[in-house]
Structure formats: C-alpha cells, structure tokens
BAGU-477280 format. One record per atom (N, C-alpha, C): residue in three letters; atom name; x, y, z. Coordinates in nm, 3 decimals, always signed. Layout:
% residues N
+-----+----+---------+---------+---------+
:   r :  a :      px :      py :      pz :
+-----+----+---------+---------+---------+
: ALA : CA :       X :       Y :       Z :
...
+-----+----+---------+---------+---------+
***
This chain:
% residues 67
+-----+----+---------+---------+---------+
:   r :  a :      px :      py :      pz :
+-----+----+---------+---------+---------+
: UNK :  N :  +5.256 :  +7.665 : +12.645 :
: UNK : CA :  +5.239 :  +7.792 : +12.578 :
: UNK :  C :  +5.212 :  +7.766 : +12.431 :
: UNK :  N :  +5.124 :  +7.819 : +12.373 :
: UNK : CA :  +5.098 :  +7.787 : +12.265 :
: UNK :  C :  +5.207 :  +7.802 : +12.143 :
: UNK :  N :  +5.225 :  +7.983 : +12.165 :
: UNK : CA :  +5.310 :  +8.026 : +12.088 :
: UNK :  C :  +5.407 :  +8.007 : +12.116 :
: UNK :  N :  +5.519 :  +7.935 : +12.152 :
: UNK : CA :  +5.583 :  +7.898 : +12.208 :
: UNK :  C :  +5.749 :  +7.912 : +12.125 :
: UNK :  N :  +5.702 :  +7.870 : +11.968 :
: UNK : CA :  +5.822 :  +7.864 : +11.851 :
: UNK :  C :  +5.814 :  +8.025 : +11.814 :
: UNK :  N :  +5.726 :  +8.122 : +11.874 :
: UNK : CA :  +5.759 :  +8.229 : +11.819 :
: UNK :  C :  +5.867 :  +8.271 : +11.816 :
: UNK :  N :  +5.919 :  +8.269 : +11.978 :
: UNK : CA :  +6.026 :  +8.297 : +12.004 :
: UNK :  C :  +6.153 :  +8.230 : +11.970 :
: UNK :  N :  +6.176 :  +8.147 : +11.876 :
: UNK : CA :  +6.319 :  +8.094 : +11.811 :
: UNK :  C :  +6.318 :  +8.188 : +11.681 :
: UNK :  N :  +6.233 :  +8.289 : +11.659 :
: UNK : CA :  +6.249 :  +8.379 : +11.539 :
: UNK :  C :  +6.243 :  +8.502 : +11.605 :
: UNK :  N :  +6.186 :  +8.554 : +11.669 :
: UNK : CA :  +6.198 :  +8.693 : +11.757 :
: UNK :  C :  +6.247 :  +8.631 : +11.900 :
: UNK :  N :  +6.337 :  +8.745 : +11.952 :
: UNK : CA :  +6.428 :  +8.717 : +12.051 :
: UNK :  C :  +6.265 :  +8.800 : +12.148 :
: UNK :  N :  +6.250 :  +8.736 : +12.276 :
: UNK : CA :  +6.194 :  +8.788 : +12.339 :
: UNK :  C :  +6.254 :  +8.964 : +12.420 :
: UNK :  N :  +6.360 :  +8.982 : +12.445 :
: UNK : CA :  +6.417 :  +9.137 : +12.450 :
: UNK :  C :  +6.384 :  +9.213 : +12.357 :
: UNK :  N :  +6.285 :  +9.120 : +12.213 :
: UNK : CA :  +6.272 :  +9.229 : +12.137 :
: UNK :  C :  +6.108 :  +9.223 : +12.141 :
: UNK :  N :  +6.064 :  +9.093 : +12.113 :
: UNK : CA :  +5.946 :  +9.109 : +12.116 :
: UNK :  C :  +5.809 :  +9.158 : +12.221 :
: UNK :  N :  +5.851 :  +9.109 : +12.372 :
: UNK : CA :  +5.769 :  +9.135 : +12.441 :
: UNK :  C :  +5.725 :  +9.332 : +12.445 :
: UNK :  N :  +5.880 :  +9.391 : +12.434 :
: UNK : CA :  +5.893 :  +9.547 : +12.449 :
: UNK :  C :  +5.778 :  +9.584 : +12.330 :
: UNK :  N :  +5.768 :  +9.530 : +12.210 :
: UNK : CA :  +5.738 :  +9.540 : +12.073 :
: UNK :  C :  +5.576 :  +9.522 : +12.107 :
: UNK :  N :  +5.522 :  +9.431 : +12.132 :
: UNK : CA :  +5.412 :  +9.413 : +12.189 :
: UNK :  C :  +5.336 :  +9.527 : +12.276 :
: UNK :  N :  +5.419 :  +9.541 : +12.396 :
: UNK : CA :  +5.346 :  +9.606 : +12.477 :
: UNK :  C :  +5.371 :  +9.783 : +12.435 :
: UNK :  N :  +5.488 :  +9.799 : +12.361 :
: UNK : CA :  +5.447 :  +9.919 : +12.280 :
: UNK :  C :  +5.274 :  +9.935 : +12.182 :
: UNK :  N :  +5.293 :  +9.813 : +12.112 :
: UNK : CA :  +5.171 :  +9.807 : +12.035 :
: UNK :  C :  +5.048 :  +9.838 : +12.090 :
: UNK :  N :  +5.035 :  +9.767 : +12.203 :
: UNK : CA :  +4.899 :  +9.771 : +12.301 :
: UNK :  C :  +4.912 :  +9.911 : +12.312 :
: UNK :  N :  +5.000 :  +9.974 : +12.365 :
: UNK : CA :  +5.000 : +10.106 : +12.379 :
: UNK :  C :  +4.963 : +10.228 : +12.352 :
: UNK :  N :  +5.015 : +10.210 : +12.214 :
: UNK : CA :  +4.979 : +10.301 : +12.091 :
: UNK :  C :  +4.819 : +10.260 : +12.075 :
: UNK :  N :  +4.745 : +10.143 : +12.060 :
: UNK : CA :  +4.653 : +10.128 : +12.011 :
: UNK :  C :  +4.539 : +10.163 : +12.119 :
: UNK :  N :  +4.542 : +10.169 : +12.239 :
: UNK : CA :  +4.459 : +10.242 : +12.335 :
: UNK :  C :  +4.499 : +10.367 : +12.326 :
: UNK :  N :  +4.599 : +10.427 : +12.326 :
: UNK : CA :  +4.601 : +10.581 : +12.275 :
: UNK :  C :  +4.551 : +10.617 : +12.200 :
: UNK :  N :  +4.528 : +10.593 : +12.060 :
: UNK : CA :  +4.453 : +10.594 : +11.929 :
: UNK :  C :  +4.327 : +10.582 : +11.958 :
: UNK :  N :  +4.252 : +10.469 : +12.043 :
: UNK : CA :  +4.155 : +10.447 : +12.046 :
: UNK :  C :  +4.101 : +10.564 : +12.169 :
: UNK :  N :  +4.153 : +10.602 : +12.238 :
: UNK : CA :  +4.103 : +10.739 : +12.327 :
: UNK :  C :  +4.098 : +10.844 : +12.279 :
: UNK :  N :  +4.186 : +10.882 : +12.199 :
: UNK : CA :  +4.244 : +10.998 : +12.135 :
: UNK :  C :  +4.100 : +10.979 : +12.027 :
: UNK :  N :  +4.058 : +10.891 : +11.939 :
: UNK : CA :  +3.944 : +10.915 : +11.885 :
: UNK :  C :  +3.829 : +10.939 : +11.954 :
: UNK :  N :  +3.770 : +10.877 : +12.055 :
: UNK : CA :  +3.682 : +10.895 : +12.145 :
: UNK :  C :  +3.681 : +10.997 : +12.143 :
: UNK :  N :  +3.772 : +11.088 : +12.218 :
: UNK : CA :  +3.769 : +11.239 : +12.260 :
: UNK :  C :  +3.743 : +11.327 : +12.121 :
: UNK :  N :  +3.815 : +11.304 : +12.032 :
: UNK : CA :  +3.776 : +11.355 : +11.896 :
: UNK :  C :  +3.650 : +11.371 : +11.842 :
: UNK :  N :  +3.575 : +11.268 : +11.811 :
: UNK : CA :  +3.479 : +11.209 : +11.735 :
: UNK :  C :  +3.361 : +11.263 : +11.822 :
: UNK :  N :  +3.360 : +11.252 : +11.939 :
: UNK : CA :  +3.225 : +11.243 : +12.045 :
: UNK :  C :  +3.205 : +11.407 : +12.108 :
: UNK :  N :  +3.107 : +11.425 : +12.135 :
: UNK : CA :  +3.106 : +11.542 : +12.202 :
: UNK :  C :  +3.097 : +11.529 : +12.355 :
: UNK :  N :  +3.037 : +11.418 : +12.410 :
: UNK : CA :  +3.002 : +11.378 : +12.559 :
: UNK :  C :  +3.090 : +11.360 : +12.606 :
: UNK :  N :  +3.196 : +11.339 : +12.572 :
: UNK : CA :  +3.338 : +11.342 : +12.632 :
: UNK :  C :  +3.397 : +11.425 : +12.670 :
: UNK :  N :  +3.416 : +11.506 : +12.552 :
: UNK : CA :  +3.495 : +11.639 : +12.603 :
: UNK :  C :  +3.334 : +11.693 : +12.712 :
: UNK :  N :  +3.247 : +11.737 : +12.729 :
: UNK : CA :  +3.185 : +11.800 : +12.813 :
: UNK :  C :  +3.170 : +11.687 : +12.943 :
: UNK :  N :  +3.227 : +11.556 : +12.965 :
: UNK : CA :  +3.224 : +11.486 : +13.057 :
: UNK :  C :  +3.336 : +11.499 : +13.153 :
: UNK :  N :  +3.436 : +11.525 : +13.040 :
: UNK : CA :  +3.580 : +11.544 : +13.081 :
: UNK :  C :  +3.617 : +11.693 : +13.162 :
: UNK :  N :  +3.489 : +11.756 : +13.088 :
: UNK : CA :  +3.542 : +11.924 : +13.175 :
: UNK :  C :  +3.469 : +11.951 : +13.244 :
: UNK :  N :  +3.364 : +11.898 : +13.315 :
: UNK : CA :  +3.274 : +11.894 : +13.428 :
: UNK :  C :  +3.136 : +11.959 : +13.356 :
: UNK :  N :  +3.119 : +11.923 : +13.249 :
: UNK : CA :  +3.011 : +12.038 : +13.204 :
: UNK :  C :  +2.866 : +11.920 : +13.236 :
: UNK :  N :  +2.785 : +12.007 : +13.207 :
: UNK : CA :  +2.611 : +11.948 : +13.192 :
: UNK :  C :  +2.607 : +11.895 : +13.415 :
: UNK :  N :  +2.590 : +12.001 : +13.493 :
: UNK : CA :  +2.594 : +11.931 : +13.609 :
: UNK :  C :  +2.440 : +11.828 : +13.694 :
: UNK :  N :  +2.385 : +11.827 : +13.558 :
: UNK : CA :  +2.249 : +11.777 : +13.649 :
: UNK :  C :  +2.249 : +11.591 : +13.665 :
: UNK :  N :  +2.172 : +11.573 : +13.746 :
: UNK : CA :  +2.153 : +11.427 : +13.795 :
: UNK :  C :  +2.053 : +11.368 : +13.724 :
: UNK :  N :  +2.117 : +11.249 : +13.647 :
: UNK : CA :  +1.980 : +11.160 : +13.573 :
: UNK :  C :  +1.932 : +11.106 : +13.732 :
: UNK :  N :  +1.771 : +11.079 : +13.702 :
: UNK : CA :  +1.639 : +10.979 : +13.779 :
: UNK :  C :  +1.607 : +10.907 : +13.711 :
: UNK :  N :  +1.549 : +10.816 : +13.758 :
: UNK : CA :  +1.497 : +10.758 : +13.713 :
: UNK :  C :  +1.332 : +10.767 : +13.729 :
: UNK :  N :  +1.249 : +10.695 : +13.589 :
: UNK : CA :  +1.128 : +10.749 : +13.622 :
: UNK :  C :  +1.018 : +10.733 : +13.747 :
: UNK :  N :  +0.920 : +10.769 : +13.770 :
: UNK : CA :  +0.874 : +10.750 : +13.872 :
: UNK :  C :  +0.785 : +10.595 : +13.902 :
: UNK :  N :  +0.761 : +10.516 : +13.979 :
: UNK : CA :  +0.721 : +10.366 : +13.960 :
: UNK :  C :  +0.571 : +10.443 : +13.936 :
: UNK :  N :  +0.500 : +10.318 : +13.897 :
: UNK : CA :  +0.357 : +10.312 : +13.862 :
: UNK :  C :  +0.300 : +10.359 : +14.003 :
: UNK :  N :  +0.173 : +10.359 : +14.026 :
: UNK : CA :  +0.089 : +10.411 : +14.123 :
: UNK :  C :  +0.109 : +10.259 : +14.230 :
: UNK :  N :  +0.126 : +10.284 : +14.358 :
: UNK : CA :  +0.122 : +10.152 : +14.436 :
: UNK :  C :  -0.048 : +10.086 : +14.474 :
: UNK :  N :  -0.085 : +10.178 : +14.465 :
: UNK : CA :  -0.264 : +10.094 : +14.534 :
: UNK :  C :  -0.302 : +10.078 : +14.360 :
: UNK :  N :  -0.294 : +10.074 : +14.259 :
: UNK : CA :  -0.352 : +10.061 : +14.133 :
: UNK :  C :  -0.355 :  +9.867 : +14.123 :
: UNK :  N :  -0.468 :  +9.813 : +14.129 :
: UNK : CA :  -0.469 :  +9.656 : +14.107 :
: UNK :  C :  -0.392 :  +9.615 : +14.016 :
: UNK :  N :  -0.336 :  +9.513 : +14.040 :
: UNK : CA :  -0.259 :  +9.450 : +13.928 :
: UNK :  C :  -0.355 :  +9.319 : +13.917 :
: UNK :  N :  -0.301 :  +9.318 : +13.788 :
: UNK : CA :  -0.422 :  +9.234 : +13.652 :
: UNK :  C :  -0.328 :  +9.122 : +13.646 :
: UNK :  N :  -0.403 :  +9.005 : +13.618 :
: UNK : CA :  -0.360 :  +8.888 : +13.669 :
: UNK :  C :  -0.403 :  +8.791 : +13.497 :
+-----+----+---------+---------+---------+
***
C-alpha cells in the first residue's frame, strides 16, 4: 500500500468515514451544479422535449463510388 504511514497519524475509524464523506459531498456538488447551470437537465429530468434523434439518411446506394 502505498500510503500506508498515513495511517500512524490518522486513525483509520477516522479517516476512511472522512474520506468517503468527502467523495460524497463532492458528487453532490458536482450534480447539484449540473442541474443548476444546464438547462437539458432539468427538461431531461422531467420528461420534456419527447421526440427521437435519427440519424441522417446514407448517401444514395446505386451512386458510383470514385476510386
């Protein structure tokens, strides 16, 4: 383990909890802006805009291809 001496300065009962709080908070934050900041979200999130992307149509099939 790399970090290995961390833990003779933080007791792991404290640190691992401490950590995975952190991760926590910081994907919350980072969603919580998403939804904020963007508009495609919130109208993704509430079922809005119901149409289906296509894709475009292929080229013509009998048209020669150039070599």
């Amino acid at each position: 383990m790399i970090y290995s001496k961390m833990w003779c300065v933080v007791k792991p009962a404290v640190g691992i909890p401490v950590f995975i709080a952190a991760v926590a908070i910081s994907s919350f934050s980072v969603h919580l802006a998403l939804t904020l900041n963007t508009t495609w979200v919130k109208t993704f999130l509430n079922g809005g805009s119901q149409t289906v992307a296509t894709a475009p149509a292929p080229a013509a099939a009998d048209a020669p291809v150039k070599k």
